[in-house]
C-alpha positions as CSV (number, residue, x, y, z in Angstrom):
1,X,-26.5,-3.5,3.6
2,X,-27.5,-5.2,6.8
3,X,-25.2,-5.0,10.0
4,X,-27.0,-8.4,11.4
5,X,-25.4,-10.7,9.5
6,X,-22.2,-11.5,7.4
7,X,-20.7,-8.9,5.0
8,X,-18.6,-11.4,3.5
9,X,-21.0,-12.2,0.6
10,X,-21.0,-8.2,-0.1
11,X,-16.9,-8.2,-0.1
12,X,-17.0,-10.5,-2.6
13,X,-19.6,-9.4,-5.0
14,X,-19.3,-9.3,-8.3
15,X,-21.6,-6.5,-9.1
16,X,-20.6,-3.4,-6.1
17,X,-23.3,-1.2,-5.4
18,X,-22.4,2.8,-5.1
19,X,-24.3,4.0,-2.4
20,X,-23.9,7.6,-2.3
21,X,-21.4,10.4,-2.7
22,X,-20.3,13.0,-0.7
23,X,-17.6,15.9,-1.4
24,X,-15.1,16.7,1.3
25,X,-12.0,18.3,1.0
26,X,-10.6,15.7,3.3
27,X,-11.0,12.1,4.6
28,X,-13.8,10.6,6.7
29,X,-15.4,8.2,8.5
30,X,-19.2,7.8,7.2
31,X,-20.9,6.2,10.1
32,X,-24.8,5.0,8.9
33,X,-24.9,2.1,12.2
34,X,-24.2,2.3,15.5
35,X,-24.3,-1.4,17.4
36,X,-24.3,-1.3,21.6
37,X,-25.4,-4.9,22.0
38,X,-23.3,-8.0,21.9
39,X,-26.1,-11.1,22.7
40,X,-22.8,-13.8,22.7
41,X,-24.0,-14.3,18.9
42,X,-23.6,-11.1,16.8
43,X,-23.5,-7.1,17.6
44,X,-26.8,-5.3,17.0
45,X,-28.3,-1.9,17.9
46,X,-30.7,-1.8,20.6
47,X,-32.7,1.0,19.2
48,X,-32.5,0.3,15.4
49,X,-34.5,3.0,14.1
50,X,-34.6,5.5,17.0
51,X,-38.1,5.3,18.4
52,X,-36.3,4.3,21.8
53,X,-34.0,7.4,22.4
54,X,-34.6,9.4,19.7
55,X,-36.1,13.1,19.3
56,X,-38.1,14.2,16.5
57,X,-36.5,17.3,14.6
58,X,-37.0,19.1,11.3
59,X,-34.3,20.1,9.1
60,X,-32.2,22.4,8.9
61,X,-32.1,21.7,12.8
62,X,-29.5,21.9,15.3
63,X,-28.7,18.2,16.7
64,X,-29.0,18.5,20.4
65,X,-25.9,16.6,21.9
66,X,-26.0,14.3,24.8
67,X,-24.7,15.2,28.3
68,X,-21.0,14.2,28.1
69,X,-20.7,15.5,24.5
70,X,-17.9,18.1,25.3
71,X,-15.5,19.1,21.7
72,X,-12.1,20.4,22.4
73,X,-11.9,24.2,22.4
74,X,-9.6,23.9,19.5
75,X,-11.9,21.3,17.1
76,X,-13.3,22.5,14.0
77,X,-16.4,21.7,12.0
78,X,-16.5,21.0,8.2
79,X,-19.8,20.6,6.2
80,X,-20.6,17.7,3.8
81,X,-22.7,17.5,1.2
82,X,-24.5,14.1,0.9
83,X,-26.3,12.3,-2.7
84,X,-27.8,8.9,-1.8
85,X,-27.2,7.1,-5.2
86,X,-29.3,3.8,-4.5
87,X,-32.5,2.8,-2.4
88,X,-31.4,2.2,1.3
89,X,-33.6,-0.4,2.1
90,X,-34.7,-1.3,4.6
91,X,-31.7,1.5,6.3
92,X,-33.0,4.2,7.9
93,X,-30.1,6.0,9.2
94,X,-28.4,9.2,7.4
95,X,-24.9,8.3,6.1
96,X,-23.1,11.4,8.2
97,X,-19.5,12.1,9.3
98,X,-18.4,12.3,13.3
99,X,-19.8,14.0,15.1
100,X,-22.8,15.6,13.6
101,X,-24.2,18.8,15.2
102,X,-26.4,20.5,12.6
103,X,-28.0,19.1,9.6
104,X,-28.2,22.4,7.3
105,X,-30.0,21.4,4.6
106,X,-31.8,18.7,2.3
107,X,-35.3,17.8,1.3
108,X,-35.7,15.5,4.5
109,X,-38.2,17.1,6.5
110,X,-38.4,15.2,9.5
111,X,-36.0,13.3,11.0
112,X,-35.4,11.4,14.4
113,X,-32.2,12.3,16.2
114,X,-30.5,9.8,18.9
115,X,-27.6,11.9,20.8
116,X,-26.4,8.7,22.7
117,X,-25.3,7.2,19.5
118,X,-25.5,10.1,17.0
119,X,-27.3,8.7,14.3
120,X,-30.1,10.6,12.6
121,X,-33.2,8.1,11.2
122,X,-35.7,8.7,8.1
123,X,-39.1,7.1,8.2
124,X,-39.3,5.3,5.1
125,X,-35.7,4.7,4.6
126,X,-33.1,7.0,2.0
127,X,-34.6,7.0,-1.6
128,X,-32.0,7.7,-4.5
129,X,-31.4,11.5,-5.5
130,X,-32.0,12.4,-1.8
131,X,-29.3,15.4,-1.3
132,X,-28.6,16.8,2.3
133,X,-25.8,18.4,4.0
134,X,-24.8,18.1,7.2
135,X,-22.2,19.8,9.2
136,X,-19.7,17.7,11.5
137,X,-17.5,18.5,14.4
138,X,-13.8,17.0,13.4
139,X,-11.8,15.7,16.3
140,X,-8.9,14.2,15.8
141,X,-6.8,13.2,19.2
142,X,-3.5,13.6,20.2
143,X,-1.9,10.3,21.4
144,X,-0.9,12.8,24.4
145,X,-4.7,13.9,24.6
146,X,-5.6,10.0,24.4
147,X,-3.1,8.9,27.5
148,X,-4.6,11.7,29.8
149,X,-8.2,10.3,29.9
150,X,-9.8,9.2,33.0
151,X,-12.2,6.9,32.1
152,X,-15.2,6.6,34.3
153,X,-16.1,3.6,36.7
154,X,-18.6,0.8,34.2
155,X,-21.6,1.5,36.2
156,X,-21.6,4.9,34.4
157,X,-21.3,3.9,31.1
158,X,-23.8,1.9,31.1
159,X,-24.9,-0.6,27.9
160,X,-21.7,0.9,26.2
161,X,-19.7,-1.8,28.6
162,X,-22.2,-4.6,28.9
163,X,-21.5,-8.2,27.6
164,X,-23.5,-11.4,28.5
165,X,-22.9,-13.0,31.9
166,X,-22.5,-16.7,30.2
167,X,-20.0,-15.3,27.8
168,X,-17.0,-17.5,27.8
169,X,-14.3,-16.4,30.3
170,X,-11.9,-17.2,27.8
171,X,-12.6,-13.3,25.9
172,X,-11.3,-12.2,29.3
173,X,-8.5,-13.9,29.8
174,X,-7.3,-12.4,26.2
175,X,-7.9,-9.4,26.7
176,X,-5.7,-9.3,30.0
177,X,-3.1,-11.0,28.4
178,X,-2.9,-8.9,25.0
179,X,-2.5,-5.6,27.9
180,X,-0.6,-7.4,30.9
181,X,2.4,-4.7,29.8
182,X,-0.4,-1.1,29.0
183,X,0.1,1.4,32.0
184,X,-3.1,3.5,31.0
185,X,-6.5,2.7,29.3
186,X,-5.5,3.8,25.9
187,X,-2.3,1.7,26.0
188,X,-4.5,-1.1,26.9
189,X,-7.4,-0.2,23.6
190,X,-3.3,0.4,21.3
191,X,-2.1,-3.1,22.6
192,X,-5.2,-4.6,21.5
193,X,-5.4,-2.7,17.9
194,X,-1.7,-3.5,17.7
195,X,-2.2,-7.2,18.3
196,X,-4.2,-8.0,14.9
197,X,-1.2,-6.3,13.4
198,X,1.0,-9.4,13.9
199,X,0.8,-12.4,15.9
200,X,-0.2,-14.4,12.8
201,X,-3.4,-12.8,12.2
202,X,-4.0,-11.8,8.6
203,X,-6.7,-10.3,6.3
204,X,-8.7,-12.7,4.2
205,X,-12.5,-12.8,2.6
206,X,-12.0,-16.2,1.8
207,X,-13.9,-17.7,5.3
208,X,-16.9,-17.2,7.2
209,X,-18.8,-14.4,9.2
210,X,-17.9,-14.0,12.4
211,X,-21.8,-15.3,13.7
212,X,-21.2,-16.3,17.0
213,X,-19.0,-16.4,20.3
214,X,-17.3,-19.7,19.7
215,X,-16.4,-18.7,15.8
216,X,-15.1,-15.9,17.3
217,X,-12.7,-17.5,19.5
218,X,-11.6,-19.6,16.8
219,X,-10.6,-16.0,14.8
220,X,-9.1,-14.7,18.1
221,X,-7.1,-18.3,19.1
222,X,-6.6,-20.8,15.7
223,X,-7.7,-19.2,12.4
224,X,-6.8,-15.7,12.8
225,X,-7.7,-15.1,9.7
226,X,-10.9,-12.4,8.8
227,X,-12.0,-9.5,7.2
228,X,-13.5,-6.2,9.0
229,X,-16.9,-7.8,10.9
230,X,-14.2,-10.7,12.2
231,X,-11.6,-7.5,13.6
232,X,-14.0,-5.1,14.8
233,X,-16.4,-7.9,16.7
234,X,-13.3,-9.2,18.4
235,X,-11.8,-5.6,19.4
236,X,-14.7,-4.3,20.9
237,X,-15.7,-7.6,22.7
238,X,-12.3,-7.4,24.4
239,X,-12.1,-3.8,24.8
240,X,-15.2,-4.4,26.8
241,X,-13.8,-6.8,29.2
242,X,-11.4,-4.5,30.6
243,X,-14.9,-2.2,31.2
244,X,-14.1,-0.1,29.0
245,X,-16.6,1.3,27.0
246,X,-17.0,0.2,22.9
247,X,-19.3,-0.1,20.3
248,X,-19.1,-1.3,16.5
């Protein structure tokens, strides 16, 4: 399990690997990686284990959220029950649902908390038979909701909107034209996600990571044709170049 290079080899494997469990009474995201960077080559995290940003805490703990963490008044949280099932090497990161604010229980002692990209670290990685709990703040938008956001200027959202200098102008000149007819911010983030819907672009393991800006380009202009790394590289690069903020 390593967000740094191609998944495709893992798609196709023979032999899956089950991870962990977790019981819910309904479906979630499990987020283990946050990735902020885009170098022009690949999406990585620039704080991969948390010793940048992160606090120290011991469990059960309260997460501390960051300053522009603010849940609806409505939103509910829901507890989850985690059992790592295999050796998380070399991951660090606590499988967890959006957006963590307490982790309740489990024998983890220690752990490192980031707010700014919610992820909680272990030293020495997840072993198997690990159990914690964790409890989650649910928030599902409204398209309504969605449409009413005032997104901030770039400058404020700092490495969230970043992407190289050098990077080839031609990401931007997609992204304008996949939006030319989006009145608000989330029209233009729909108009992209719509976009790999059709316009010839299809789901398929059968071809090659995503590794770089100019395979990319091919998957965005020729190909189209990719599994998830190939679909979320390409949305959040171009999300991005309408400054608005992303991450993978």
């Amino acid at each position: 399990l390593d967000p740094f290079i191609s998944i495709g080899a893992q798609l196709t494997s023979d032999q899956p690997v089950d991870l962990f469990k977790v019981q819910t009474s309904d479906p979630q995201y499990w987020r283990l990686y946050t990735l902020d960077v885009f170098d022009g080559e690949e999406w990585r995290s620039s704080d991969p284990d948390g010793s940048e940003g992160g606090q120290t805490a011991t469990v059960p703990t309260v997460l501390p959220q960051s300053q522009w963490y603010r849940p609806p008044a409505d939103s509910q949280t829901q507890s989850y029950t985690f059992t790592i099932l295999n050796d998380f090497d070399p991951a660090q990161a606590l499988p967890m649902a959006q957006t963590p604010e307490e982790i309740t229980s489990g024998g983890l002692g220690d752990v490192t908390w980031d707010p700014s990209s919610g992820q909680a670290f272990v030293d020495g990685g997840l072993d198997a038979g690990l159990e914690y709990t964790v409890k989650s703040r649910i928030v599902v938008p409204t398209p309504e909701e969605l449409d009413r956001v005032q997104d901030l200027p770039p400058v404020q959202y700092g490495r969230w909107t970043e992407l190289p200098d050098d990077l080839d102008p031609r990401f931007g000149q997609i992204a304008q034209e996949w939006t030319a007819d989006a009145a608000t911010d989330y029209d233009k983030v729909l108009a992209i996600q719509q976009h790999f819907h059709g316009h010839g672009f299809r789901y398929s393991i059968d071809v090659d990571g995503a590794e770089d800006a100019d395979a990319l380009l091919t998957f965005l202009t020729q190909t189209k044709a990719g599994f998830c790394q190939h679909y979320a590289t390409a949305m959040a690069v171009l999300v991005r170049e309408l400054q608005l903020p992303a991450r993978v």
